[in-house]
N, C-alpha and C positions, 0 to 999 in steps of 0.2 A: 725681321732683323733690323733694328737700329743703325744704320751705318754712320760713325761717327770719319771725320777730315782731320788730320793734325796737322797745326804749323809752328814748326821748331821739331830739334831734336836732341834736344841738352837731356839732363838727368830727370831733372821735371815732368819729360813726354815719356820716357821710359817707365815711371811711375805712373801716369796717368794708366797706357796700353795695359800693363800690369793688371793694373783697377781695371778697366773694363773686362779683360780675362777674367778674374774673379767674381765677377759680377752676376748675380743671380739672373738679372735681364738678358733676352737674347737683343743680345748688340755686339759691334766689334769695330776695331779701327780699318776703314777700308779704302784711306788714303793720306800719305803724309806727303807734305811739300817743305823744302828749306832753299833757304838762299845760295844755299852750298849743298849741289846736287848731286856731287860725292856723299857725302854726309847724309842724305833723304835716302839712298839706295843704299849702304850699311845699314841705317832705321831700319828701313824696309825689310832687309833680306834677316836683322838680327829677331825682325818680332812677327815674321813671315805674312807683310802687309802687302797685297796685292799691288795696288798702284804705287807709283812711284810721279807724283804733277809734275811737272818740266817746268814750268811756273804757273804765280799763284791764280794768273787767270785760269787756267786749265782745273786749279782744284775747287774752284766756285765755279764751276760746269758742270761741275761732277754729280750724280747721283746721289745725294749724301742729305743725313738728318739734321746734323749739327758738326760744326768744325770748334774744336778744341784750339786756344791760341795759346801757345806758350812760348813765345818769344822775349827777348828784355822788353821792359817797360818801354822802352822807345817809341817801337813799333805796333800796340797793341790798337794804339788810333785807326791809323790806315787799315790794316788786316781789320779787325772788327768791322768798322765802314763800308769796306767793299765785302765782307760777308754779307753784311746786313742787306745793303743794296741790291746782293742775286739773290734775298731770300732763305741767306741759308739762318738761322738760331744760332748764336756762338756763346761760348765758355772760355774767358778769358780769364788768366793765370793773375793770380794778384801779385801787381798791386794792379785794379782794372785799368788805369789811365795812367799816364805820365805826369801829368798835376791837369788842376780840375776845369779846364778849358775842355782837353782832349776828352775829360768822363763825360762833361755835358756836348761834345757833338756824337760821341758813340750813342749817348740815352737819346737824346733829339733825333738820331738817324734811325731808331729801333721803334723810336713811337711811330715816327714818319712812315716808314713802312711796316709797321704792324708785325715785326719780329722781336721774338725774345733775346735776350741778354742777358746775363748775370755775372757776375765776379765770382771765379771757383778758388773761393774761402774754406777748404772744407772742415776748416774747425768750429764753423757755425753750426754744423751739422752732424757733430761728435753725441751721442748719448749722453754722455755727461753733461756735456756745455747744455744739452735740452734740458737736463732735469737739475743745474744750478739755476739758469734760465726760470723757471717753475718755480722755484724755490724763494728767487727773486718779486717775483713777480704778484706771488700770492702776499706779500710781503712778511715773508718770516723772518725778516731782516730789520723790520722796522722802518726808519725814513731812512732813505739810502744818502749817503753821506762822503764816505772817500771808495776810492778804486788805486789800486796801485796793479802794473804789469809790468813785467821786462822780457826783452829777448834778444839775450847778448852771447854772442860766439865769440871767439878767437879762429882771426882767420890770417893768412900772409896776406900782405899788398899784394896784386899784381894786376897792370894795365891788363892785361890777359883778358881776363876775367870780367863777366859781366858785374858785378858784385864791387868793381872798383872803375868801374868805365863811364862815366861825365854822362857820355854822350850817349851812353845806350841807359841811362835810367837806373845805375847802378848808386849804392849807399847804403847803409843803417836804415833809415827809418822806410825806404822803399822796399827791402828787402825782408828786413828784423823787424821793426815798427809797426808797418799794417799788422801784423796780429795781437795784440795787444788793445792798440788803437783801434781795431774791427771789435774786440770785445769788450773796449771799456764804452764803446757807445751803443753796444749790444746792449750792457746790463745797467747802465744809467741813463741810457735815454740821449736826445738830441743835444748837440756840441752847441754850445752860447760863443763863450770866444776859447782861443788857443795863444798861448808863448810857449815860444822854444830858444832853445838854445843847442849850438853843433858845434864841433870840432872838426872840421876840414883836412884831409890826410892831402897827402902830395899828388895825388892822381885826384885830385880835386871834387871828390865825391865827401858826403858825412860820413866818418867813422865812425862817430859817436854823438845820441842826440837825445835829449832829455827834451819830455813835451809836458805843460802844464795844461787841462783843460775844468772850464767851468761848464758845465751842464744846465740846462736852460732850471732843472729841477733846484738848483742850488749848491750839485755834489761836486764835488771836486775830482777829478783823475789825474794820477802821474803814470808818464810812458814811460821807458827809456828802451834804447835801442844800441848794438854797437856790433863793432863787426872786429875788436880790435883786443877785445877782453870775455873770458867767459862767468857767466852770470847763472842764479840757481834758476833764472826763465820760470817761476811761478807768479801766481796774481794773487790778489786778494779783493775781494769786495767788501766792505764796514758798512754796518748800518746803527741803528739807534740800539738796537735790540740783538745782534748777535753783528759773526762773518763769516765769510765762507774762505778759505784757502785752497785754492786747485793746485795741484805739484804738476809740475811742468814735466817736460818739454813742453809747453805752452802753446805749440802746432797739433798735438797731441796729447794731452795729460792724463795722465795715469788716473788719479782721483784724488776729491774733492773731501775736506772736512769740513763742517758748518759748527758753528760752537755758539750758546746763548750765552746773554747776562743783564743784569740789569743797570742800568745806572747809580753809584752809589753816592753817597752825601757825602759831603766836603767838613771834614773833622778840623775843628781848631783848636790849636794847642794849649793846652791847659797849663797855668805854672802851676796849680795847686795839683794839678795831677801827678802821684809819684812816680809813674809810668814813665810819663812824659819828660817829668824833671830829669830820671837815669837815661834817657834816650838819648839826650842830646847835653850830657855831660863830657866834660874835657876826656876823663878817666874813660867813658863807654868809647868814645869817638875813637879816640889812639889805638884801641884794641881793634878795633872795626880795622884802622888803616894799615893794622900790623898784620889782622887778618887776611886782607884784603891783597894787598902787596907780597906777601909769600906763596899765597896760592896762584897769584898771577904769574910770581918767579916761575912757579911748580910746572903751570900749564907752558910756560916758554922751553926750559928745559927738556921737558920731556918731551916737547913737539906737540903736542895736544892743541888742536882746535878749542878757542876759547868761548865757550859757554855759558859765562857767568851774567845772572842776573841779580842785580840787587833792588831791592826790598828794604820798605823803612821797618 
């Protein structure tokens, strides 16, 4: 038996315990600790977990194979550190570190003593993400070129909440962001540089944060992130030679289309062309915009999502 340790008890560990029940491995949760020891014994008694730590030294004593950390970003430093230190292997909830001081003493403390570490990203590990991954990589894509991602909710403010809290590691891009940002450097390769740009809400977290990256390969990625507007949360990958589009939920995505083409040649306008000459006559143009203009009326009207693409 696998005995897995958890710390935290938000909706996150409840999903985690779940996953391990369903889990083909024989493993189980066979100890949760919270800072709020009412709350660890609810956990407990809701997902019928034997122990109950009284604190967190008591659950790095424990018998156990690996501790699960799912607390805010804050705290993932400290708890990771002092797992790593008794030895135990930990799984810590993304986003792995609070910014990258706290991720290089967590890896620095795991080489030190010779324990595992990972960030539990589990969309890295989705079927799908493996075989666009594959698909990338054999390159049926051609030279890879841009990445676009987003993952944007609508949520309310509230101090409450980790999700809006400064000080516990809350925001867009820590929350929203890492998934995206984990797969745009998943399928393009190592980050060269990053700009961003945020919108700061009143409980002093990013609401909303749009990221630029250049890749050391040449490619380009855009993020965006938001906690404040809802978004269709899919990606795209572009290469020379086709793209791939994954329909989101983008923590999850349903599936993936890949579509080829080739690059076409650059036509110049001919006057002796009579094609060309009616193309771009006063008489065609007006019709185009009389066209153009009433079917937009149509699509307002009648409420219609507007779909139109135009084509020379």
């Amino acid at each position: 038996m696998f005995k897995w340790g958890i710390v935290g008890t938000g909706l996150v560990s409840s999903a985690f315990v779940n996953g391990v029940k369903g889990c083909s491995l024989n493993s189980a949760v066979a100890a949760v600790y919270s800072r709020n020891n009412k709350s660890s014994k609810e956990f407990a008694s809701s997902f019928n977990i034997k122990k109950v730590a009284s604190n967190f030294e008591e659950l790095c004593s424990l018998d156990l194979d690996a501790v699960y950390i799912a607390t805010p970003p804050k705290y993932h430093e400290k708890y990771a550190i002092d797992c790593i230190k008794s030895g135990l292997p930990v799984l810590i909830e993304k986003p792995f570190a609070y910014d990258s001081m706290a991720a290089i003493k967590i890896c620095n403390a795991a080489k030190e003593n010779n324990v595992f570490c990972m960030e539990g990203l589990w969309t890295r590990f989705l079927p799908l993400i493996s075989e666009v991954k594959k698909f990338i990589s054999n390159g049926d894509l051609g030279e890879l070129k841009f990445f676009r991602g987003e993952f944007m909710n609508a949520n309310i403010a509230s101090a409450e909440s980790s999700l809006f809290d400064l000080h516990k590691g809350g925001g867009a891009l820590m929350y929203r962001g890492v998934y995206p940002l984990s797969l745009a450097q998943y399928f393009m390769g190592p980050i060269e540089k990053v700009s961003s740009i945020a919108s700061i809400g009143t409980t002093g977290v990013d609401e909303d944060c749009s990221i630029n990256i250049m890749h050391t390969n040449g490619a380009i990625s855009n993020v965006r992130a938001s906690l404040t507007v809802n978004g269709e949360n899919n990606l795209e990958v572009h290469g020379t030679r086709g793209k791939i589009c994954i329909k989101g939920p983008i923590m999850r995505p349903k599936f993936a289309t890949i579509s080829y083409y080739e690059p076409s040649k650059i036509s110049r306008f001919n006057s002796k062309n009579k094609f060309d000459s009616l193309k771009s006559s006063d008489f065609v143009q007006k019709i185009k915009q009389f066209k153009d203009h009433n079917s937009l009326l149509g699509c307002i009207s009648r409420g219609k999502k507007i779909t139109k693409y135009y084509k020379d």
